[in-house]
C-alpha positions in Angstrom: 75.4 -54.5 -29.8 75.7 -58.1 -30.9 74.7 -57.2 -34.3 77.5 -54.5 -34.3 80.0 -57.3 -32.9 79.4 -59.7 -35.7 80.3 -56.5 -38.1 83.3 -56.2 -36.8 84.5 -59.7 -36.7 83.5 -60.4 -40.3 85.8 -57.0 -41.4 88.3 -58.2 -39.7 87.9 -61.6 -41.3 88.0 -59.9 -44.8 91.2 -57.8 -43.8 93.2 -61.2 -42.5 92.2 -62.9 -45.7 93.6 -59.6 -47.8 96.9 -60.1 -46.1 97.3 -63.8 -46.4 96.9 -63.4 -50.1 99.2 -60.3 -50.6 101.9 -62.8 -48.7 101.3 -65.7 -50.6 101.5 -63.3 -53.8 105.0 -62.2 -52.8 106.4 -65.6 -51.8 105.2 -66.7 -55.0 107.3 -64.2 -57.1 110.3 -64.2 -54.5 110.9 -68.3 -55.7 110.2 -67.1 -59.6 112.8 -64.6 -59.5 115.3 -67.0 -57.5 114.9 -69.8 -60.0 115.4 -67.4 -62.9 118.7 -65.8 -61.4 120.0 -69.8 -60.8 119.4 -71.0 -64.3 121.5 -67.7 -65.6 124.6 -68.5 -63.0 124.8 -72.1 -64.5 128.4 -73.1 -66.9 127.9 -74.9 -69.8 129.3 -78.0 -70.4 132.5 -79.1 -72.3 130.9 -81.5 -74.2 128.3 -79.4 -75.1 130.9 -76.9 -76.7 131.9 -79.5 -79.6 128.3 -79.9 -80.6 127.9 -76.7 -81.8 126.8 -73.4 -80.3 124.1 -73.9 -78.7 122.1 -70.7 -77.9 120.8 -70.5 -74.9 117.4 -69.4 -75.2 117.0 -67.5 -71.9 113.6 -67.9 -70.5 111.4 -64.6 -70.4 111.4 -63.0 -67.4 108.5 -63.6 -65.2 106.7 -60.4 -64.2 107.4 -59.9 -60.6 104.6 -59.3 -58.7 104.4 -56.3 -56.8 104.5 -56.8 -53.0 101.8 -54.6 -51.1 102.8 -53.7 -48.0 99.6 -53.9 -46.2 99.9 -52.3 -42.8 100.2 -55.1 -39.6 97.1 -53.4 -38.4 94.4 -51.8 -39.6 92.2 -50.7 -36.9 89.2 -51.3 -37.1 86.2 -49.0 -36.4 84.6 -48.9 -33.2 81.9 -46.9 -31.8 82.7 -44.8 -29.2 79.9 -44.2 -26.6 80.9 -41.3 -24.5 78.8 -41.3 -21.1 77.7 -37.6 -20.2 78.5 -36.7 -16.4 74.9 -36.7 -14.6 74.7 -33.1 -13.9 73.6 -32.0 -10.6 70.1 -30.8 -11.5 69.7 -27.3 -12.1 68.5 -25.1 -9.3 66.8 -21.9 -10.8 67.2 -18.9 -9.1 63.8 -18.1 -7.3 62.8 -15.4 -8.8 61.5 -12.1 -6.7 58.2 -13.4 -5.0 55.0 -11.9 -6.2 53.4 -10.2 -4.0 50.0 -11.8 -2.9 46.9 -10.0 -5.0 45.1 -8.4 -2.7 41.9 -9.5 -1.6 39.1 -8.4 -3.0 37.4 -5.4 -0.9 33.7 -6.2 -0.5 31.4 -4.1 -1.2 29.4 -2.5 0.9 26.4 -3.8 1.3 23.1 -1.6 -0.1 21.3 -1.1 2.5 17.9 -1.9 1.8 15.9 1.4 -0.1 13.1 2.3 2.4 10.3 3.1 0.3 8.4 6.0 1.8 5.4 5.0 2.6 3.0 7.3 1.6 2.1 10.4 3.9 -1.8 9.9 4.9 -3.5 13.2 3.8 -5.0 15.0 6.4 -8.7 14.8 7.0 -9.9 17.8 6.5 -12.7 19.3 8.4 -14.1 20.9 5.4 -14.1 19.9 1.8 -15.8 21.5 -1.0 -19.5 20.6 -1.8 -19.4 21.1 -5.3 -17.0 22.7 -8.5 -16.3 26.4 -9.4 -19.1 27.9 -10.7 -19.7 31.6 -11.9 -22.2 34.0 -10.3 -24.2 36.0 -13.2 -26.2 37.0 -10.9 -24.8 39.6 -8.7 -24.0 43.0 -9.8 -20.6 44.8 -9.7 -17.6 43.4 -9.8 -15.0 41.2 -8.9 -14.9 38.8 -5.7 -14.6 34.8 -5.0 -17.6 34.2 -2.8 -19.9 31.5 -1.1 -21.3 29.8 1.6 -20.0 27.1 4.1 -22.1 24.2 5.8 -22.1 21.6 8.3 -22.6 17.9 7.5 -26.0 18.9 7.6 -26.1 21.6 5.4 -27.1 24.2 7.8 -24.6 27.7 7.2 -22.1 28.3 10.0 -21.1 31.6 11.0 -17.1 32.4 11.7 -15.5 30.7 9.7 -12.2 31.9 7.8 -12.0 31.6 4.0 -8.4 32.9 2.1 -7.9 33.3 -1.6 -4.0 33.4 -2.5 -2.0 33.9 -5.7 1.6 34.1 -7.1 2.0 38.2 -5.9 -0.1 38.3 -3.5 -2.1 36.6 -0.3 -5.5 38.0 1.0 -6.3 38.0 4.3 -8.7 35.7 5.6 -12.7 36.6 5.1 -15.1 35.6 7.5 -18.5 33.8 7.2 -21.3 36.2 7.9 -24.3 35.9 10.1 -27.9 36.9 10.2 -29.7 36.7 7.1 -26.6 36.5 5.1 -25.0 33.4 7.7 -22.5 31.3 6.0 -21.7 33.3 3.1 -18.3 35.5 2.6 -17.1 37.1 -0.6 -13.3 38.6 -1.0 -12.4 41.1 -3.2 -10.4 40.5 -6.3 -8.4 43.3 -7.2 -7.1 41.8 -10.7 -9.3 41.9 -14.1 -8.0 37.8 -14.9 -5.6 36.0 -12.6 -5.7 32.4 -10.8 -6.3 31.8 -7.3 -6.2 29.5 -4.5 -8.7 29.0 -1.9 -9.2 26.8 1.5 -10.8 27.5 4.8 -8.1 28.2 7.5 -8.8 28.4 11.6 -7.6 31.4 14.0 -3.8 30.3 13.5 -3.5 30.6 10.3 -3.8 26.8 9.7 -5.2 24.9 6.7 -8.5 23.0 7.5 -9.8 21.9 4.3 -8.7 21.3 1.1 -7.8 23.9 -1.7 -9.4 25.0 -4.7 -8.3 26.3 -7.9 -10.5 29.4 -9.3 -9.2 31.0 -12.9 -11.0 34.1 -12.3 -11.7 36.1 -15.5 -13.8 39.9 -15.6 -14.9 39.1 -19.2 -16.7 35.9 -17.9 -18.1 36.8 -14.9 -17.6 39.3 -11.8 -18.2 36.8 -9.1 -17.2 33.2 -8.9 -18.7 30.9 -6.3 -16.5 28.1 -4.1 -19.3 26.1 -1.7 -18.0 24.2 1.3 -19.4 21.6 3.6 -18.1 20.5 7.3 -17.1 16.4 6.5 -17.9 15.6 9.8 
């Protein structure tokens, strides 16, 4: 701002200094012109009429200066700072209020997998004493036979054997006794077919474990399953 003031006041100098000179230019030319219109109003002389005409040698006009008319006041430029109203500060609208997200559900929690624990196999009371083995030996044809034990080997009479297969179950033959005491033999009614045998008791229950016999006429007529009491 005082930079800005200083401007001002030197312009302003300048502009006084213009006028001054345009006012001294026209005074000067105002007492030219007067002097010049007094010398023409002036008689001449009598005596100077004898001596002769004298011309008068009027002088040349001097130029008249031309008077500026410079304005009383110039004004001068001025910065106008224009102070902005404080505006109230602007309030905006609140706007429609979110909803809150909803929380999260939480999962369920996975209850823990009970792994099954295994189901103890049965003990058997009988188990078989040795594999599947064909019986050349016998004539005619076709039966799953063979003898069942004690723990000590000695042949036990009564006790139920069944053979099984996809059509069809047999029912239950029973150990023999006398000379023949262990030993049972069922009849197979099919030339080539698969069976399943185990020992059973008077309910129709499963007391030993079962074996698989692929019976087959072309290889043998009989087929021989041995058990044994395990305890």
């Amino acid at each position: 701002m005082g930079a800005m003031s200083k401007g001002y006041a030197f312009g302003f100098l300048i502009v006084l200094l213009i006028v001054l000179l345009g006012l001294y230019v026209a005074f000067t030319g105002f007492m030219s012109t007067r002097e010049a219109l007094r010398a023409q109003a002036t008689p001449v002389s009598t005596g100077q009429v004898g001596q002769g005409t004298r011309t008068i040698t009027r002088a040349a006009p001097t130029p008249t200066a031309t008077i500026m008319a410079l304005p009383s006041y110039i004004p001068l430029i001025t910065d106008t700072v224009t102070v902005a109203p404080t505006l109230p500060p602007t309030t905006e609208p609140s706007g429609t209020p979110k909803p809150a997200k909803p929380s999260s559900t939480p999962r369920p929690t996975t209850p823990p997998v009970k792994v099954p624990t295994a189901t103890p196999v049965p003990a058997f009371l009988f188990r078989p004493s040795g594999p599947v083995r064909r019986d050349d030996s016998r004539p005619g044809c076709c039966y799953i036979c063979g003898y069942v034990r004690d723990a000590n080997g000695n042949p036990l009479e009564g006790v139920l054997v069944q053979a099984s297969n996809q059509w069809d179950t047999k029912p239950p033959a029973v150990t023999k006794g006398g000379t023949e005491k262990g030993w049972y033999d069922i009849l197979i009614y099919l030339d080539k077919g698969t069976y399943t045998v185990s020992l059973v008791d008077a309910a129709g229950n499963q007391i030993s474990s079962q074996v698989v016999v692929d019976f087959d006429r072309s290889v043998a007529g009989w087929f021989q399953v041995d058990w044994k009491r395990t305890y």
